[in-house]
Steps between C-alpha positions, in 0.01 A plus 500: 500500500503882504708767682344494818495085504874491434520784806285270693696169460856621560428651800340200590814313615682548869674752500479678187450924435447681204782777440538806265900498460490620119174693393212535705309285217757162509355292828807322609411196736760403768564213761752510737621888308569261201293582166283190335252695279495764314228681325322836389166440551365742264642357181328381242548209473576454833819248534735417833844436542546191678827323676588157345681197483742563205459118382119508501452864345639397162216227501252736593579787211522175236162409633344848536506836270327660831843401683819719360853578655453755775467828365765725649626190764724225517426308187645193636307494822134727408210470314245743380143312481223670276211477782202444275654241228544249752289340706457637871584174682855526235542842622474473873751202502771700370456760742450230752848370396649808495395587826649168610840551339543810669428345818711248457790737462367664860737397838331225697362703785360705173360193391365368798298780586320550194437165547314551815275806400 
């Protein structure tokens, strides 16, 4: 997966917009005004911070070297994933499930409409 991939997929999901709220280089991608990744998509290598659940993440960074405490975040509830030293199907599931942590944090009406687009 490269820069514009990662772009690509987390726009994919309802709802979701890419801001510029610290440098014009760090793509921050929102749902519901809520951030769930994180990533400058010129870096080399290129790596995203992704929401998770603080039970599964320690399992994950035992598991991976590619998967590491989220660098300048939350510890306890991010990740930062090396893109290209995990697989691609790896890597979109944890932005997948950060996407779906943050929506599950939404209100209902939220919730329900992203749901519907």
């Amino acid at each position: 997966m490269n820069a514009e991939q990662l772009r690509a997929f987390c726009l994919e999901f309802n709802g979701a917009q890419e801001t510029f709220p610290f440098t014009p280089e760090t793509s921050v991608f929102k749902v519901g005004g809520k951030m769930f990744a994180l990533s400058a998509l010129d870096a080399v290598p290129l790596a995203v911070n992704v929401k998770c659940d603080p039970d599964i993440a320690v399992g994950q960074r035992a598991d991976h070297p590619a998967i590491v405490p989220g660098w300048h975040m939350n510890k306890r509830h991010w990740n930062t994933v090396t893109v290209g030293e995990l697989p691609e199907r790896l890597v979109r599931e944890l932005i997948e499930d950060s996407y779906d942590l943050v929506v599950a944090t939404l209100p209902k009406a939220e919730r329900h409409r992203l749901d519907r687009a």
